[in-house]
Steps between C-alpha positions, in 0.01 A plus 500: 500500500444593883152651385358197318617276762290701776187487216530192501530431902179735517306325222528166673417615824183655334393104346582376873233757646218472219557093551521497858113709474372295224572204672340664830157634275517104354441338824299739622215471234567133554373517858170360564255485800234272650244726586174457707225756301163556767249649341101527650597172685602305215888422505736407224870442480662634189900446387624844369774725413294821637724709664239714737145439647377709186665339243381126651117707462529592156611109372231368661246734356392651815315860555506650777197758554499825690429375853692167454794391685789351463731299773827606465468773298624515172766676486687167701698295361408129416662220736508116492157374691370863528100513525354803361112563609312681273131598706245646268275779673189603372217764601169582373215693603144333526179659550221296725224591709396367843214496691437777768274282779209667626561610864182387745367772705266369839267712707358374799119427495294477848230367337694207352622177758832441565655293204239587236660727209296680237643614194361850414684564216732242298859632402694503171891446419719744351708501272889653440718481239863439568794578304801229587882497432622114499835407518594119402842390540578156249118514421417446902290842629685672800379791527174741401447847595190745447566749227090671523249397682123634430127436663263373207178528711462551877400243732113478642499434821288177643292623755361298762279511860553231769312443802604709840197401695701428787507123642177327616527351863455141583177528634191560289547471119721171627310385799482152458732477202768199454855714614837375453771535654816531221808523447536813186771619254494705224567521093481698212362412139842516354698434785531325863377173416230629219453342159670793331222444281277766703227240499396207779447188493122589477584713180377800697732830464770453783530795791335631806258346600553116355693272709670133460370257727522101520145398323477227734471698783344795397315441111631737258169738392466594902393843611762602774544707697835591711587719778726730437496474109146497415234326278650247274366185259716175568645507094876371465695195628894514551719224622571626817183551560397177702247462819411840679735688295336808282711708272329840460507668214640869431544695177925580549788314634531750762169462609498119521854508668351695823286242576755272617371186696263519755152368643200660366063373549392422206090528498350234276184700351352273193 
């Protein structure tokens, strides 16, 4: 009698247990969370019973590639209002080729005068061939590295003479010539108040030895010429360029830059 009545104690503690854990697993699998899903910058909120970060992936059909990431990670457990943020990374490699520019190579000619080029021998670009690792994060490039990089054909240089005659003196040549006095600045083609076309206003090639002046004072077509710069034809126009102003032309930024602003005669010869 004493041993079924302790079978009997030990059998109902056993249905207390398993109930008390049923009931616990029951409202467990009940639970449900409002969670916000982030995905490439589109954002959804989904009601589920996942229990992790994985499991919330897997209902909503989502595949996460080799270099993607996932905020938390997971391995975490869901909670009420949680945002997971799923970024999608990407990288491919791309072949292009650029364009090698042609360097410019001058020699100084005595024979020439000052601010008159000659071309002796016209250049050619280059050409390379570049190999490129690009990273995009969400579809939005962040990155690119160079995997190879090889020379297609070698660069010609342009060759070209300008004039190193020295400067002419005031008398002779210009005895007798209109002379200015002006006020001079400087600028490049693509830069310091150029067109960043390369061309002036005269459609002329842009550089040393074309300047901007204001055509009412001085009409554009004019044979110059300028001490301390050289000969020069009265081509381009700017907006600064008002009165006895004269912006001299140069073929680099640096170039134009050392001019600064300062009075120069200006030598009318047409």
């Amino acid at each position: 009698m004493h041993l079924r009545e302790a079978y009997g104690r030990g059998l109902l503690a056993s249905l207390l247990i398993a109930a008390t854990l049923c009931a616990f697993v029951t409202a467990d699998a009940g639970r449900r969370f409002s969670v916000r899903l982030r995905e490439s910058g589109t954002v959804r909120t989904l009601d589920t019973q996942a229990a992790t970060v994985a499991e919330l992936l897997r209902e909503a059909e989502i595949r996460l590639e080799k270099l993607d990431r996932v905020q938390p990670p997971p391995a975490t457990p869901l909670a009420d209002g949680m945002e997971v943020v799923v970024t999608r990374v990407r990288q491919q490699v791309v072949t292009e080729e650029q364009r090698i520019p042609a360097p410019v190579k001058r020699f100084a000619d005595p024979a020439l005068r000052p601010g008159v080029r000659r071309v002796v021998e016209e250049g050619q670009d280059g050409m390379k061939r570049i190999q490129w690792l690009i990273t995009s994060v969400d579809g939005q490039e962040v990155s690119r590295k160079v995997l190879a990089s090889k020379v297609i054909s070698q660069p010609k240089p342009r060759i070209e003479r300008y004039g190193a005659g020295g400067s002419l003196p005031a008398r002779g040549f210009f005895s007798g010539r209109r002379v200015l006095t002006m006020i001079a600045t400087g600028y490049a083609p693509y830069a310091c108040g150029g067109s960043r076309t390369g061309r002036t206003a005269t459609g002329i090639k842009a550089g040393y030895g074309t300047v901007a002046v204001d055509p009412r004072y001085i009409p554009l077509g004019t044979r110059l010429y300028i001490e301390g710069y050289g000969y020069a034809i009265a081509a381009d126009t700017g907006g600064d360029i008002k009165g006895n102003r004269i912006d001299l032309g140069h073929d680099t930024y640096h170039q134009a830059k050392r001019v600064g602003m300062r009075k120069v005669k200006v030598y009318i010869l047409d």
